[in-house]
C-alpha positions, 0 to 999 in steps of 0.5 A: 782495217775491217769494213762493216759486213753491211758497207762491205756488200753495198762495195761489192754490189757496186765495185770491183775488189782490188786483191792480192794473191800469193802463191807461196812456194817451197821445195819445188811446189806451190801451196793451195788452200781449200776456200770454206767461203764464198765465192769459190767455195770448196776450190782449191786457190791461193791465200789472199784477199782484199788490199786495204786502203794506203796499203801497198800490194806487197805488203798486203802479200806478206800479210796475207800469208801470215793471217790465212797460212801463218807463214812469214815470206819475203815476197817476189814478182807479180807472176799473173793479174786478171780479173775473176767474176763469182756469182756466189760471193757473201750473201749471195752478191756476185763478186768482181775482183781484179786479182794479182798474184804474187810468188812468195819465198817462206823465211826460215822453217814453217809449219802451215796453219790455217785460219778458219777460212780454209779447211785444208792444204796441198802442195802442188808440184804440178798443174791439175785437172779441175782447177781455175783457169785463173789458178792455173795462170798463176801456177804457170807464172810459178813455174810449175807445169802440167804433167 
């Protein structure tokens, strides 16, 4: 369910986000996706986004993958949840959201596509400088280590 960019900054100006994050992982490593958007714009992060109304976590997960990364996944366990504060949400306005982050196991062979909210990829194999404490706890949750 799409909410009107209008209604959607008077929610953020008001309320924390409930969102779902998926850490997807193959071979060993975990995908990373380069964020086009506010906020954290030009960091490395996890598909994901907000849950909808009447829509379980696990079902946002799956959905998540396959809108940003076109990957269909079954999904695991909650490795990490934490909130995260932004200054430089969509115009301008701060954002407060409570994050949850799923490990995801990809169905079969994938090709990763993005959508037009990332512009490229990685997969992390190990734990890096220059990352978000936030993706690192989540990292560590996966399994993967710093070097």
């Amino acid at each position: 369910m799409n909410i009107p960019d209008n209604l959607y900054h008077s929610i953020i100006h008001c309320l924390p986000i409930a969102c779902v994050d998926v850490a997807i992982i193959a071979r060993g490593s975990v995908l990373l996706v380069k964020r086009n958007d506010p906020p954290a714009k030009g960091e490395w992060w996890f598909p994901g986004g907000r849950v909808y109304k009447g829509e379980l976590m696990k079902q946002t997960a799956k959905r998540k993958a396959l809108e940003e990364v076109g990957i269909e996944c079954h999904v695991g366990p909650i490795v990490h949840t934490a909130e995260t504060i932004f200054p430089d949400g969509p115009n301008g306005i701060p954002v407060h959201s409570i994050n949850s982050c799923f490990m995801l196991y990809p169905i079969g062979d994938f090709t990763v596509k993005l959508d037009n909210h990332h512009d490229s990829y990685e997969w992390a194999n190990h734990i890096y400088e220059g990352l978000h404490p936030y993706v690192i706890k989540c990292l560590l949750g996966a399994g993967i280590e710093k070097k």
